[in-house]
C-alpha positions as CSV (number, residue, x, y, z in Angstrom):
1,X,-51.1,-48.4,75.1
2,X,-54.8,-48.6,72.9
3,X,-54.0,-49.4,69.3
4,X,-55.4,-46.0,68.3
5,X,-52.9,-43.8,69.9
6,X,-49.9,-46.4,68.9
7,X,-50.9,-45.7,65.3
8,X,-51.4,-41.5,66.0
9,X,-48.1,-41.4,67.5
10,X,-46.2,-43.4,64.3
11,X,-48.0,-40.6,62.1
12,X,-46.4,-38.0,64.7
13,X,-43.4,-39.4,64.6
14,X,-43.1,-39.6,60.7
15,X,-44.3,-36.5,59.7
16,X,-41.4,-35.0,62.5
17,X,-39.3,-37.5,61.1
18,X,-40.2,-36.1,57.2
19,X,-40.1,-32.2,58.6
20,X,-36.2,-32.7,60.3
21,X,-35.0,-34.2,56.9
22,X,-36.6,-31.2,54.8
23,X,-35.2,-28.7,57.2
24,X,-31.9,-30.1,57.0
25,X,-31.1,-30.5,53.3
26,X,-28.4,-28.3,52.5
27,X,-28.1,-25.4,50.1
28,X,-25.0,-23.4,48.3
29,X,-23.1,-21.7,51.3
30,X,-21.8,-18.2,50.8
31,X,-18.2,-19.0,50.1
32,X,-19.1,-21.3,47.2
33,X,-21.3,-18.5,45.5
34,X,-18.3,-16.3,46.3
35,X,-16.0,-18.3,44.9
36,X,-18.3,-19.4,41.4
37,X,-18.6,-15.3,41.0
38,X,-15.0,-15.0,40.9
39,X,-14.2,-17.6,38.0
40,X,-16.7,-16.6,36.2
41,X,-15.8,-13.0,36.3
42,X,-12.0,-14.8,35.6
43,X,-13.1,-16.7,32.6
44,X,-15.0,-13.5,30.9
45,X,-12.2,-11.5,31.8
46,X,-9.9,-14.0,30.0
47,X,-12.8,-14.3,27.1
48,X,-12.7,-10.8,26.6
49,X,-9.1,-10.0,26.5
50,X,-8.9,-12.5,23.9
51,X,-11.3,-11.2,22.2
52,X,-10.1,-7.7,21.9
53,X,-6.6,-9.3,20.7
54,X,-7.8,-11.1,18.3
55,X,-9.8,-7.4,16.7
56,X,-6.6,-5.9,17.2
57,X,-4.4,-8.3,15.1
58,X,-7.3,-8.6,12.6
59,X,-7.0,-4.6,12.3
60,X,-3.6,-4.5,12.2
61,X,-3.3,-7.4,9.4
62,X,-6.4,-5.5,7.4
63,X,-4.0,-2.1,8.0
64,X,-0.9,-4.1,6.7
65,X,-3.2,-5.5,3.5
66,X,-4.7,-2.1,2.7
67,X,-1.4,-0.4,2.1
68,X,-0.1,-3.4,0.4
69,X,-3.0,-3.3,-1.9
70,X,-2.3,0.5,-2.5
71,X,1.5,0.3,-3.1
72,X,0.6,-3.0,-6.0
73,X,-1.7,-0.7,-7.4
74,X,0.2,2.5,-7.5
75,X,3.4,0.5,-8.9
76,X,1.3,-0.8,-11.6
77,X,0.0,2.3,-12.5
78,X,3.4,3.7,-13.0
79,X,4.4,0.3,-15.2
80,X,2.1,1.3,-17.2
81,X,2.4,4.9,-17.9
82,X,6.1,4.4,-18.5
83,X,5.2,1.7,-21.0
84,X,2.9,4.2,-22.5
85,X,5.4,7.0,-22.5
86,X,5.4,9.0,-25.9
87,X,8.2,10.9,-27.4
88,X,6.2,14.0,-27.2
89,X,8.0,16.6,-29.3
90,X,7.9,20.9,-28.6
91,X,9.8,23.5,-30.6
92,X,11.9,25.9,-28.6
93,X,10.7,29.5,-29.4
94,X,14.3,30.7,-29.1
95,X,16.2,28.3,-31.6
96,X,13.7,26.9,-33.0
97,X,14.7,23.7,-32.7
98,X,12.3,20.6,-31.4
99,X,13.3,18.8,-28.8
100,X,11.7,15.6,-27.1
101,X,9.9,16.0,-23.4
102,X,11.6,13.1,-21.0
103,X,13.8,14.5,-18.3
104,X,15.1,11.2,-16.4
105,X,17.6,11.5,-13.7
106,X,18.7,9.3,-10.7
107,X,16.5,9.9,-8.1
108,X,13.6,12.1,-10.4
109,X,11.5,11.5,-14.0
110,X,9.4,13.6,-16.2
111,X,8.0,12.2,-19.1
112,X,4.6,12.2,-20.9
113,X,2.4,9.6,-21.4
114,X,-0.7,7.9,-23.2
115,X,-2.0,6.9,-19.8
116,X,-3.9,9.2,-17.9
117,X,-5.0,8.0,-14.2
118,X,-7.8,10.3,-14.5
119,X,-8.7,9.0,-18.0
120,X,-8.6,12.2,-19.6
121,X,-7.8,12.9,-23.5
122,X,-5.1,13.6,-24.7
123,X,-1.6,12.9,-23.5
124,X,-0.3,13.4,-19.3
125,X,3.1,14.6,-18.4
126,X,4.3,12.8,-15.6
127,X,6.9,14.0,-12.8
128,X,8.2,11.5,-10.0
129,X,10.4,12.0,-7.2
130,X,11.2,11.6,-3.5
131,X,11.2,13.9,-0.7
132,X,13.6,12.9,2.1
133,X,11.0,11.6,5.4
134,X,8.3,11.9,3.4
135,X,8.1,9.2,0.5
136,X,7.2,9.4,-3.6
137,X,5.2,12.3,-5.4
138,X,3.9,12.7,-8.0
139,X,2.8,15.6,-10.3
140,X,0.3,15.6,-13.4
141,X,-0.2,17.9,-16.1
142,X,-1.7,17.9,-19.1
143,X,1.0,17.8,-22.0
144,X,-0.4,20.1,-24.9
145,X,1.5,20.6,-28.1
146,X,4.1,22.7,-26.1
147,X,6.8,22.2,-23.5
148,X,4.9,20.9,-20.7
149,X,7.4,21.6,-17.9
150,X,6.2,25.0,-16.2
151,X,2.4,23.5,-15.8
152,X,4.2,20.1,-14.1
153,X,5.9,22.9,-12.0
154,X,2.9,24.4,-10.8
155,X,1.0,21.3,-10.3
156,X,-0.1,20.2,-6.7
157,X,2.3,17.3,-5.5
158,X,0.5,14.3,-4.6
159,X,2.3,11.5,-2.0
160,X,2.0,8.4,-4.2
161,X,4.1,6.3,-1.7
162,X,4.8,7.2,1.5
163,X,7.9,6.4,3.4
164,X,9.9,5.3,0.2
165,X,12.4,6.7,-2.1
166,X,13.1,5.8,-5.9
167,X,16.1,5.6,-8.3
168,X,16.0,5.1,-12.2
169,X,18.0,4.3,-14.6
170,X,18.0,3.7,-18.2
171,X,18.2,1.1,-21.0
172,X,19.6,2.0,-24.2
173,X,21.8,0.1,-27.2
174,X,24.5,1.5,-27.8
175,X,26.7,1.6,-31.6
176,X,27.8,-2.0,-30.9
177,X,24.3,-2.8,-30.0
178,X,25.1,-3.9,-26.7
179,X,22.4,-2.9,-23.9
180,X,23.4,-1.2,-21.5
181,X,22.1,1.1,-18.2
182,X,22.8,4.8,-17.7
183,X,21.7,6.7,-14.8
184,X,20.3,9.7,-16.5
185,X,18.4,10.2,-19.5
186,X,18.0,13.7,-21.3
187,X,15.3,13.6,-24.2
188,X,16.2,16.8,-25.7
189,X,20.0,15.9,-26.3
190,X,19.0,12.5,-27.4
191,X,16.3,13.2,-29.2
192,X,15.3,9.3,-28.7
193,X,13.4,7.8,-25.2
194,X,15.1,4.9,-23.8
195,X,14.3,1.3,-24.2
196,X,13.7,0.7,-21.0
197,X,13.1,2.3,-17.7
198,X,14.7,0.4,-14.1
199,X,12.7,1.6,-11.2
200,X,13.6,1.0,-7.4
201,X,11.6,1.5,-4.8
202,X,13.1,1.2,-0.8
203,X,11.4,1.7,2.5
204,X,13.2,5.1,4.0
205,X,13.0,3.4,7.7
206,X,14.7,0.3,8.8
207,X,12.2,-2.5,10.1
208,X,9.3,-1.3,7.5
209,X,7.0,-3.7,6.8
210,X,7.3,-4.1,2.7
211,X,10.9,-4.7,1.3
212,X,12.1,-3.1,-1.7
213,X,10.3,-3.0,-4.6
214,X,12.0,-3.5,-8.2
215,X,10.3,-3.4,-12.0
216,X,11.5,-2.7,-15.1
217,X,9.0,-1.2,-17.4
218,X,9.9,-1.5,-21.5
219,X,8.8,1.8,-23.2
220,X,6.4,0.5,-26.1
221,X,7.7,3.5,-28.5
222,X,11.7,3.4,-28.1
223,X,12.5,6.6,-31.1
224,X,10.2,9.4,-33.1
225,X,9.1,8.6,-36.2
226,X,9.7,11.7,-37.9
227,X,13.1,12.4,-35.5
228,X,16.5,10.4,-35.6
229,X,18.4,9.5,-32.4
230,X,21.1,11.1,-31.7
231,X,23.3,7.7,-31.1
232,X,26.7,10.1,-31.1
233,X,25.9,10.4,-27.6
234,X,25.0,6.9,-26.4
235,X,28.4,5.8,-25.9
């Protein structure tokens, strides 16, 4: 064998040698593309239902908040119009006689106050009460110089608190001066407001969310200036 075709057939031999190994190398099979598909589309699937719990717990918690924020502010706004409530006297056109404007019972109150949520001038007569599966209402009027009553018939209801009901009751001294609660308060026999005014507010449906809700709102002007109590009848 010449020395020139010894050294052609090494090159030959090589550049098989260098083709076999290229043609050889292996790749990704079907089955492991298959298989890298399906934990992908796993993981994402996993990604996603997380994500979507994690919205729907951030919803409900912001849900949960919101109200919370609402029922704060509405119980403050009733703090405070009971602290403002004013012994706003009317004459009756029959007897003549005045009386004073605050109706309270157990589970309903009508008073008028120097708090208007509106802002308006002048004094607001206020109505609270419950309907039974529906929650806390409230009525507004504007109080006048007369007996505000019929206009806080004929106002438009408003749902202050859903899904609650509310009880009162009422602080007064009696001749001993000992404080004590009663759980109704009539202005116009009285001729006084009470000292005090105990509100309670419980969730209507077992499991709610909130729990009861109690405050106790002191009433800033307790008597008239230009009208005595009638103390005969706290006792």
């Amino acid at each position: 064998m010449t020395p020139a075709l010894t050294s052609a057939a090494l090159r030959g031999s090589r550049g098989l040698t260098r083709s076999r190994g290229l043609t050889g190398s292996k790749g990704f099979t079907l089955l492991e593309i298959m298989i890298a598909l399906s934990l992908t589309a796993m993981l994402l699937t996993m990604l996603t239902a997380g994500m979507y719990g994690v919205i729907r717990d951030w919803d409900n918690n912001a849900e949960v908040l919101e109200r919370s924020l609402d029922e704060t502010v509405a119980v403050l706004q009733l703090e405070r119009a009971l602290q403002g409530a004013f012994p706003h006297s009317y004459r009756d056109p029959d007897t003549q006689a005045r009386h004073i404007f605050f109706g309270g019972e157990r589970e309903a109150l009508n008073w008028v106050s120097t708090v208007s949520p509106q802002r308006n001038a002048g004094l607001t007569a206020w109505r609270l009460y419950h309907e039974p599966g529906e929650g806390v209402y409230l009525q507004l009027a504007p109080a006048l110089s007369d007996n505000p009553q019929q206009r806080l018939d004929a106002a438009e209801p408003r749902l202050l608190l859903a899904d609650y009901t509310i009880e009162f009751s009422y602080l007064f001294e009696d001749l001993e001066f000992e404080r004590r609660w009663r759980s109704s308060w009539e202005g116009d026999a009285l001729m006084a407001l009470p000292m005090a005014v105990h509100i309670v507010l419980r969730p209507a449906r077992d499991g709610a969310r909130t729990g009861e809700l109690d405050m106790i709102a002191p009433v800033r002007a307790v008597e008239h200036r230009n009208l005595t109590p009638n103390t005969g009848l706290l006792q």
